[in-house]
TIGUMAR-542450 format. One record per atom (N, C-alpha, C, O): residue in one letter; atom name; x, y, z. Coordinates in nm, 2 decimals. Atoms other than C-alpha are relative to their C-alpha. Example, Ala and Ser with C-alpha at 12.3 -4.5 7.8 and 13.67 -1.06 7.14 Angstrom:
a,N,0.09,-0.12,0.00 .
a,CA,1.23,-0.45,0.78 .
a,C,0.09,0.12,0.00 .
a,O,0.19,0.12,0.07 .
s,N,-0.09,-0.11,0.00 .
s,CA,1.37,-0.11,0.71 .
s,C,-0.08,0.11,0.08 .
s,O,-0.03,0.22,0.09 .
This chain:
x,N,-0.09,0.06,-0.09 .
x,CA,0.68,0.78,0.89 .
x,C,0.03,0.09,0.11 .
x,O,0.06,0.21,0.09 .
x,N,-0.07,-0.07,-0.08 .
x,CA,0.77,0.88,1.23 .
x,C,0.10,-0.03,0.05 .
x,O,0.15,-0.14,0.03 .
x,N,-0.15,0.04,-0.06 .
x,CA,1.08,0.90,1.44 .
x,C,-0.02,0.00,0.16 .
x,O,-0.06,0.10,0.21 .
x,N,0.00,0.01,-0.13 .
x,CA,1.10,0.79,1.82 .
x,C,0.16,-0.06,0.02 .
x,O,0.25,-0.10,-0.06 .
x,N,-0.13,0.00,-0.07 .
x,CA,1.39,0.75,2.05 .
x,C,0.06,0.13,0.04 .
x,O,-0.01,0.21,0.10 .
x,N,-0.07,-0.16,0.00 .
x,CA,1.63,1.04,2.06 .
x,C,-0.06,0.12,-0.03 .
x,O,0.01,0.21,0.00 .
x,N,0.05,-0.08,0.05 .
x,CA,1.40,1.26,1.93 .
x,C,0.11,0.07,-0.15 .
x,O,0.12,0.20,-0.16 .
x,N,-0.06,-0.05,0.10 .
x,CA,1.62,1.30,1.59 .
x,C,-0.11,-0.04,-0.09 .
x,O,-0.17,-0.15,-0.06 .
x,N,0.13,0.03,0.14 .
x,CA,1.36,1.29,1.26 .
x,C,0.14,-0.07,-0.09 .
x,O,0.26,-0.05,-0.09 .
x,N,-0.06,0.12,0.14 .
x,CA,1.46,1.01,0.97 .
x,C,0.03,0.10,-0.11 .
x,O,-0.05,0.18,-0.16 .
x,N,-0.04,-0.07,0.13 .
x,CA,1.63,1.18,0.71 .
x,C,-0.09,-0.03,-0.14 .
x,O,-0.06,-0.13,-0.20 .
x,N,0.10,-0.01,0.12 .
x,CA,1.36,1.23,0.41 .
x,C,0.10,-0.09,-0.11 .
x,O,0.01,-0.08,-0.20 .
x,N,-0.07,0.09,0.07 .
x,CA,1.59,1.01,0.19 .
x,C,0.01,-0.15,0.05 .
x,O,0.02,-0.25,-0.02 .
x,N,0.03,0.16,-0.04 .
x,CA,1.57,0.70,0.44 .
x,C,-0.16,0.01,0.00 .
x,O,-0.22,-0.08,-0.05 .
x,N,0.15,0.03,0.01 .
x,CA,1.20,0.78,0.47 .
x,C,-0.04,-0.06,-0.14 .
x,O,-0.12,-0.14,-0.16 .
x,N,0.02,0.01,0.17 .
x,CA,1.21,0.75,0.05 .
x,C,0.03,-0.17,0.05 .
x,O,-0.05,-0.25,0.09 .
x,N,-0.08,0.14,0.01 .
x,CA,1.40,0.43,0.07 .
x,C,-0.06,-0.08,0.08 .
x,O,-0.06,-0.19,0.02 .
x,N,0.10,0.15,-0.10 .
x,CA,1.19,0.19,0.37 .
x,C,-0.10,0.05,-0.12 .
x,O,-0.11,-0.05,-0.20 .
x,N,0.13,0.00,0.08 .
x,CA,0.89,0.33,0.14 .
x,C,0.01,-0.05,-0.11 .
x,O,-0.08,-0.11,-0.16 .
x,N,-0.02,0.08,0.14 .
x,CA,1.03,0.21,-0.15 .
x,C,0.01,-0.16,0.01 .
x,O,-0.06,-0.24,-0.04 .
x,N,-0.06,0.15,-0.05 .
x,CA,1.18,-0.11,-0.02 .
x,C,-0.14,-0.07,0.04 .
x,O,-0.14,-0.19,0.04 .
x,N,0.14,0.07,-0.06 .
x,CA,0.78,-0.19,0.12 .
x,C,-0.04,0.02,-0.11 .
x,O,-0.10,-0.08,-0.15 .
x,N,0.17,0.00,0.10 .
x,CA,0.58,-0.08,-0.17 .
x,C,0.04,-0.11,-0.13 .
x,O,-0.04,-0.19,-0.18 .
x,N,-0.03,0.06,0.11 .
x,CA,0.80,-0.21,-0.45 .
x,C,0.04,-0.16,0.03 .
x,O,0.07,-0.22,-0.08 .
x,N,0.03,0.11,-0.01 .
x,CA,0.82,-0.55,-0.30 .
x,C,-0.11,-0.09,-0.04 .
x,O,-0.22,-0.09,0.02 .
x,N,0.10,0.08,0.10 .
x,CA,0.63,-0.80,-0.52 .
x,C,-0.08,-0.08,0.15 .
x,O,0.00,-0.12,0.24 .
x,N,0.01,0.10,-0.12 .
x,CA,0.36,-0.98,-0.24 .
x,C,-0.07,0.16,0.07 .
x,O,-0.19,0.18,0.07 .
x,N,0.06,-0.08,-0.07 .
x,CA,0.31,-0.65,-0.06 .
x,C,-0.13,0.08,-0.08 .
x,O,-0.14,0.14,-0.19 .
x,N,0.14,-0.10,0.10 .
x,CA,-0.04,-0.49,-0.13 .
x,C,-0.02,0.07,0.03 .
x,O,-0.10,0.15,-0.03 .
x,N,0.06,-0.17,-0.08 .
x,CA,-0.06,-0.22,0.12 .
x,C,0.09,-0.02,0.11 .
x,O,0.13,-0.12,0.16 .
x,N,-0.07,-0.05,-0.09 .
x,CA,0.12,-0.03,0.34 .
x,C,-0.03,0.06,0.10 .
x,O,-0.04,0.18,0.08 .
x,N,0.04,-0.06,-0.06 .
x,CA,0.03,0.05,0.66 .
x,C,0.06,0.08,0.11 .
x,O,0.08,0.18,0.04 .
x,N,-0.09,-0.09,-0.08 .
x,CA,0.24,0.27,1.00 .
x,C,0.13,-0.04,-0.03 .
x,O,0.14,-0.17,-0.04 .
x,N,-0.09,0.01,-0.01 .
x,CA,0.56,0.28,0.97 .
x,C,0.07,0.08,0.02 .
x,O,0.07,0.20,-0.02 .
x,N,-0.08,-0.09,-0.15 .
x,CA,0.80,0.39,1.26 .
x,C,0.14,-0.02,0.00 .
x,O,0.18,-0.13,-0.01 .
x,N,-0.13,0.03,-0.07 .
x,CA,1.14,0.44,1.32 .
x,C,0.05,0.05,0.12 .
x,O,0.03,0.17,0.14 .
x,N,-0.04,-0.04,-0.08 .
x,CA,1.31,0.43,1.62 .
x,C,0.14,0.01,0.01 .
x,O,0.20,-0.10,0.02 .
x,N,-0.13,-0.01,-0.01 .
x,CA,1.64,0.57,1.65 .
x,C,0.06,-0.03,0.09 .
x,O,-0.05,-0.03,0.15 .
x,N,-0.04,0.05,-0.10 .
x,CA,1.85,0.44,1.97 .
x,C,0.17,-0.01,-0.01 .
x,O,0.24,-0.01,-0.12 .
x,N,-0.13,-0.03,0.00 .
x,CA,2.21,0.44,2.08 .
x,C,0.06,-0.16,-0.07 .
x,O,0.18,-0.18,-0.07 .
x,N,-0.04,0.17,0.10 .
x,CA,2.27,0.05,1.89 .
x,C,-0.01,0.02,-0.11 .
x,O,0.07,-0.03,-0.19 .
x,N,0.06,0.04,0.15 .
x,CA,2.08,0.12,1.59 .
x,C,-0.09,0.09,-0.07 .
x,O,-0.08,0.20,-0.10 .
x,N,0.11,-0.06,0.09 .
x,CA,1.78,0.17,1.40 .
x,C,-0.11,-0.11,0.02 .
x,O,-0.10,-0.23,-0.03 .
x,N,0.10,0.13,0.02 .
x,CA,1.45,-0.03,1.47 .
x,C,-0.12,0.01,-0.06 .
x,O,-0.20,0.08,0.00 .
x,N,0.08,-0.06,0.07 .
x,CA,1.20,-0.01,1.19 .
x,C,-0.11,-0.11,0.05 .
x,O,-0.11,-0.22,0.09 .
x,N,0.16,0.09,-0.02 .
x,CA,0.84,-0.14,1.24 .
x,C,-0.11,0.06,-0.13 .
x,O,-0.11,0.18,-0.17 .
x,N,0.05,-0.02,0.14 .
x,CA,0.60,-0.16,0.93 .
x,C,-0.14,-0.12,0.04 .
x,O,-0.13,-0.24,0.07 .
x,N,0.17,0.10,0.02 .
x,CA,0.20,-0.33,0.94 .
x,C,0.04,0.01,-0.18 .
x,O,0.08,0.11,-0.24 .
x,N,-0.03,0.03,0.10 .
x,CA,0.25,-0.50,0.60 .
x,C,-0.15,-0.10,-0.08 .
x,O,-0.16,-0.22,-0.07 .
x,N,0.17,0.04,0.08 .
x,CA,-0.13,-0.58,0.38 .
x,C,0.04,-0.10,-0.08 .
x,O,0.14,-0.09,-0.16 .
x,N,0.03,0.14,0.11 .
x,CA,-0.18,-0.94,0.21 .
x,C,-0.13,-0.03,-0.05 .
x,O,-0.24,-0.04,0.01 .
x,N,0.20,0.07,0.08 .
x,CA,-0.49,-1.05,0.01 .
x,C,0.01,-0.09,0.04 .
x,O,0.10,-0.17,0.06 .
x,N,0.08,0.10,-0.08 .
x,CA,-0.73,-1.26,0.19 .
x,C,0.05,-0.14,-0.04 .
x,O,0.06,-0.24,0.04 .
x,N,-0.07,0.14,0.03 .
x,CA,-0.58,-1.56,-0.01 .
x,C,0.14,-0.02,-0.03 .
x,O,0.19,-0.09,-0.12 .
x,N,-0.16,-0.01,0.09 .
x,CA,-0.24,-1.50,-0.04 .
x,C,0.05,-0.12,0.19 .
x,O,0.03,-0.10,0.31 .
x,N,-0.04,0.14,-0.08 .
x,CA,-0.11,-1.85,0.16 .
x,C,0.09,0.07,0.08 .
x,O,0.14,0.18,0.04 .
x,N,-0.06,-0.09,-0.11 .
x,CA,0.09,-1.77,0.48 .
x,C,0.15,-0.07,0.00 .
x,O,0.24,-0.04,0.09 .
x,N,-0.12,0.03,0.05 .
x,CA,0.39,-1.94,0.31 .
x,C,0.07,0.09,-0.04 .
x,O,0.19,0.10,-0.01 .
x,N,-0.05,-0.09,0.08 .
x,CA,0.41,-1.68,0.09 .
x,C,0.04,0.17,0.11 .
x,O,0.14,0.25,0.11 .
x,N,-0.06,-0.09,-0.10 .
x,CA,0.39,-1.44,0.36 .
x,C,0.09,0.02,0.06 .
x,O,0.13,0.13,0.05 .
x,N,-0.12,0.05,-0.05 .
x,CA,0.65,-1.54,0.52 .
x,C,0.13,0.05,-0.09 .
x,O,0.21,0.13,-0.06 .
x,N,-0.08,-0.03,0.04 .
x,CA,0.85,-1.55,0.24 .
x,C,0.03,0.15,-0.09 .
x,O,0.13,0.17,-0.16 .
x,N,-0.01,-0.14,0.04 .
x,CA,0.75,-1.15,0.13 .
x,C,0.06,0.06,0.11 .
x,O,0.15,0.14,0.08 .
x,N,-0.03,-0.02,-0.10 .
x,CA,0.81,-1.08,0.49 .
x,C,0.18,0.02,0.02 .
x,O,0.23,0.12,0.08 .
x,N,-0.11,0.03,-0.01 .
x,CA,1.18,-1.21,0.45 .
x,C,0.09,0.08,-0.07 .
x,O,0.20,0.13,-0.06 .
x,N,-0.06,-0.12,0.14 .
x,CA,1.22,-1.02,0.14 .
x,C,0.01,0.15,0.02 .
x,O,0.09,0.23,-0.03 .
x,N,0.01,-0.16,-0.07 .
x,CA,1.08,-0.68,0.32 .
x,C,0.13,0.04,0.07 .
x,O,0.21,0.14,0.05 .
x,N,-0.12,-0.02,-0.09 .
x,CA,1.34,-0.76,0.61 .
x,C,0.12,0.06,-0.12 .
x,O,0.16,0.17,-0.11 .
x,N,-0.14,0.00,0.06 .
x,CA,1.64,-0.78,0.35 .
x,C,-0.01,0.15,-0.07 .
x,O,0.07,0.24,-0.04 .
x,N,0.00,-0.18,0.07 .
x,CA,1.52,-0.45,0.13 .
x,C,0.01,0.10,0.09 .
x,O,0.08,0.21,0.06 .
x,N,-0.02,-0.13,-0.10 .
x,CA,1.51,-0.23,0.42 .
x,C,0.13,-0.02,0.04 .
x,O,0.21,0.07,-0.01 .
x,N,-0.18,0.00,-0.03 .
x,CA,1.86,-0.35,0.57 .
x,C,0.10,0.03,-0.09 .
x,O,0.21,0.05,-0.04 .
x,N,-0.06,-0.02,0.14 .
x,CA,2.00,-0.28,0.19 .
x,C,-0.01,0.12,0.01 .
x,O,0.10,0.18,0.00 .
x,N,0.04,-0.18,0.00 .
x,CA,1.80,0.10,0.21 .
x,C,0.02,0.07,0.11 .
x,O,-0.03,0.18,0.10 .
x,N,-0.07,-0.08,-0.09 .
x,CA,1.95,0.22,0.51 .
x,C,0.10,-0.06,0.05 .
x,O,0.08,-0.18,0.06 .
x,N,-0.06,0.06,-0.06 .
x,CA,2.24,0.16,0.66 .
x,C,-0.02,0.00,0.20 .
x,O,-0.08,0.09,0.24 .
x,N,0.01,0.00,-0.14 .
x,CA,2.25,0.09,1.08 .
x,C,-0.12,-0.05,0.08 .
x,O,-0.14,-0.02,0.20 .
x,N,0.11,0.05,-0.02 .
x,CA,1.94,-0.08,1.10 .
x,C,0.02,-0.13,0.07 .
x,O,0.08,-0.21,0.00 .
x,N,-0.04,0.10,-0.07 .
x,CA,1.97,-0.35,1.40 .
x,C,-0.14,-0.09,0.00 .
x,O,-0.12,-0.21,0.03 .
x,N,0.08,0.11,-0.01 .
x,CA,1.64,-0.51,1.39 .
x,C,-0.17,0.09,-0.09 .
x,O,-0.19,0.21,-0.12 .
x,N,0.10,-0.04,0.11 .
x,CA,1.30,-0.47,1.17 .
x,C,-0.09,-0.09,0.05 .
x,O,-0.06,-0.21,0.06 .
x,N,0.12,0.07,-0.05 .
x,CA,0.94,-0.58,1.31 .
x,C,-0.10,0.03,-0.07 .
x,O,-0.14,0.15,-0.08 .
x,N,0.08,-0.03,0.08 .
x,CA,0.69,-0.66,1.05 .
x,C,-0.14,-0.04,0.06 .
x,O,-0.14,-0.12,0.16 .
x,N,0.12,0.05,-0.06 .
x,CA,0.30,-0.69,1.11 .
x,C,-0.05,-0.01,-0.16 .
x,O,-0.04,0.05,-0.26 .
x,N,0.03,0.00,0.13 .
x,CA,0.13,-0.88,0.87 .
x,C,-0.17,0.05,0.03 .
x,O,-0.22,0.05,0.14 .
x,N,0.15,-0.02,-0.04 .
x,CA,-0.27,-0.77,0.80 .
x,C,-0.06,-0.05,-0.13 .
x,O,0.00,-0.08,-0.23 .
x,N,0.05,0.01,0.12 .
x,CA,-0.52,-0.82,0.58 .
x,C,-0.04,0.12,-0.08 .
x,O,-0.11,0.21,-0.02 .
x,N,0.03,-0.11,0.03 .
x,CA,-0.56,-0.58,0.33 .
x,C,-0.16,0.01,-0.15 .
x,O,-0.21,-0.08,-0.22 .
x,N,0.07,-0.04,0.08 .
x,CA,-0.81,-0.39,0.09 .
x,C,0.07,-0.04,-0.15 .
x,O,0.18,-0.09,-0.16 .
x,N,-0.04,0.02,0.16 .
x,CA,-0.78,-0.41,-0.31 .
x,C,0.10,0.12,0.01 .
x,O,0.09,0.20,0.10 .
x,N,0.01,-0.08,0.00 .
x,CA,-0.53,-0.18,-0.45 .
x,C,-0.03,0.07,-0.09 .
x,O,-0.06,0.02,-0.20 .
x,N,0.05,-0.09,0.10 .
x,CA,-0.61,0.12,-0.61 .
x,C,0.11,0.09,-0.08 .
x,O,0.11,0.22,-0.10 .
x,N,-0.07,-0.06,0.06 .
x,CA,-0.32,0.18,-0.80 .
x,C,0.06,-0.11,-0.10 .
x,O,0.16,-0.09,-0.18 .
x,N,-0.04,0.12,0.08 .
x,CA,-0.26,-0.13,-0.98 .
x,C,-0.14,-0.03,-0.09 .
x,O,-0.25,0.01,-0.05 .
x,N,0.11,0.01,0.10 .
x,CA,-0.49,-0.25,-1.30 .
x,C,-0.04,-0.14,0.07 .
x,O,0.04,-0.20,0.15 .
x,N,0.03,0.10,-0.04 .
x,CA,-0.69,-0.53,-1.23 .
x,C,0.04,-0.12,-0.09 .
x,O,0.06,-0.14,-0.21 .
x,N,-0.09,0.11,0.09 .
x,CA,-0.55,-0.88,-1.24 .
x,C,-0.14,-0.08,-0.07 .
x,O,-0.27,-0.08,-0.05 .
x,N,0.04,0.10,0.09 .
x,CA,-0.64,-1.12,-1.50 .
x,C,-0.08,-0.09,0.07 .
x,O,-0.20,-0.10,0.04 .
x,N,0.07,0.10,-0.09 .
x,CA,-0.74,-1.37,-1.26 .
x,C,-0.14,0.03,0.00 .
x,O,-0.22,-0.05,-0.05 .
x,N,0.17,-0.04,-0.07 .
x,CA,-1.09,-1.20,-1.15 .
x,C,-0.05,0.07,-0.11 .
x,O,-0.15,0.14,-0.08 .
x,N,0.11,-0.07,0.09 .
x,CA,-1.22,-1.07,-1.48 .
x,C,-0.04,-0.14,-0.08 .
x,O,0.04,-0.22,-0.10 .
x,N,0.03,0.13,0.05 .
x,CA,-1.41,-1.36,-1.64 .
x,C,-0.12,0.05,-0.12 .
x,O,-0.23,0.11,-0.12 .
x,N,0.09,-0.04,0.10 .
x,CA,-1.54,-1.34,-1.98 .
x,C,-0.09,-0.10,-0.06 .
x,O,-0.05,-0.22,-0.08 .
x,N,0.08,0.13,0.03 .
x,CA,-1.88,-1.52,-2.11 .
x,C,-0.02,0.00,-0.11 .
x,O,-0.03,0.12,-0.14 .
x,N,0.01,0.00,0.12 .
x,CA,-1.93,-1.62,-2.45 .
x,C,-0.18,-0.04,-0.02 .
x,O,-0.25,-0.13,0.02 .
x,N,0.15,0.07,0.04 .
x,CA,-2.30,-1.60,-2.62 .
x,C,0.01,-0.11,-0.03 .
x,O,0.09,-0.16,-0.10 .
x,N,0.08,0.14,0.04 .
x,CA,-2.46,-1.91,-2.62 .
x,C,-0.14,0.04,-0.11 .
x,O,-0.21,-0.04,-0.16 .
């Protein structure tokens, strides 16, 4: 995470807390820059946010909404939050889902 505006750095405890609030959001699969800029109003966080190639842009939306609300909850003075959605890689920290393993029975 970096810090623009004022040149004051994010307190390592809000850096904890947007990272938490992005990764542990169900929907998010990867995490990509994420900026804060400090300013005399606020706080404006910006975050590139990874979805699997089939994940419906409904749903996006509605992970998107859920990001917004977790970050405004994990810091306080935060006036506006710009997410980018992308497509992302598998991750490599999760076991693989059920879905994609397919087992064949001898014939």
């Amino acid at each position: 995470m970096s810090a623009t505006g004022d040149s004051t750095t994010i307190d390592p405890r809000e850096a904890a807390a947007i990272r938490g609030a992005l990764v542990m959001t169900p929907g998010v699969q990867s995490v990509g820059e994420v900026v804060v800029h400090r300013h005399d109003d606020g706080i404006l966080v910006t975050a590139i946010l990874g979805f699997g190639p089939s994940t419906p842009v409904t749903d996006v939306v509605a992970v998107m909404r859920e990001v917004k609300v977790a970050i405004a909850a994990a810091i306080s003075g935060v006036t506006s939050i710009v997410l980018e959605p992308m497509l992302a890689g598998p991750r490599d920290d999760m076991d693989t889902p059920t879905d994609v393993i397919v087992i064949r029975g001898a014939d």
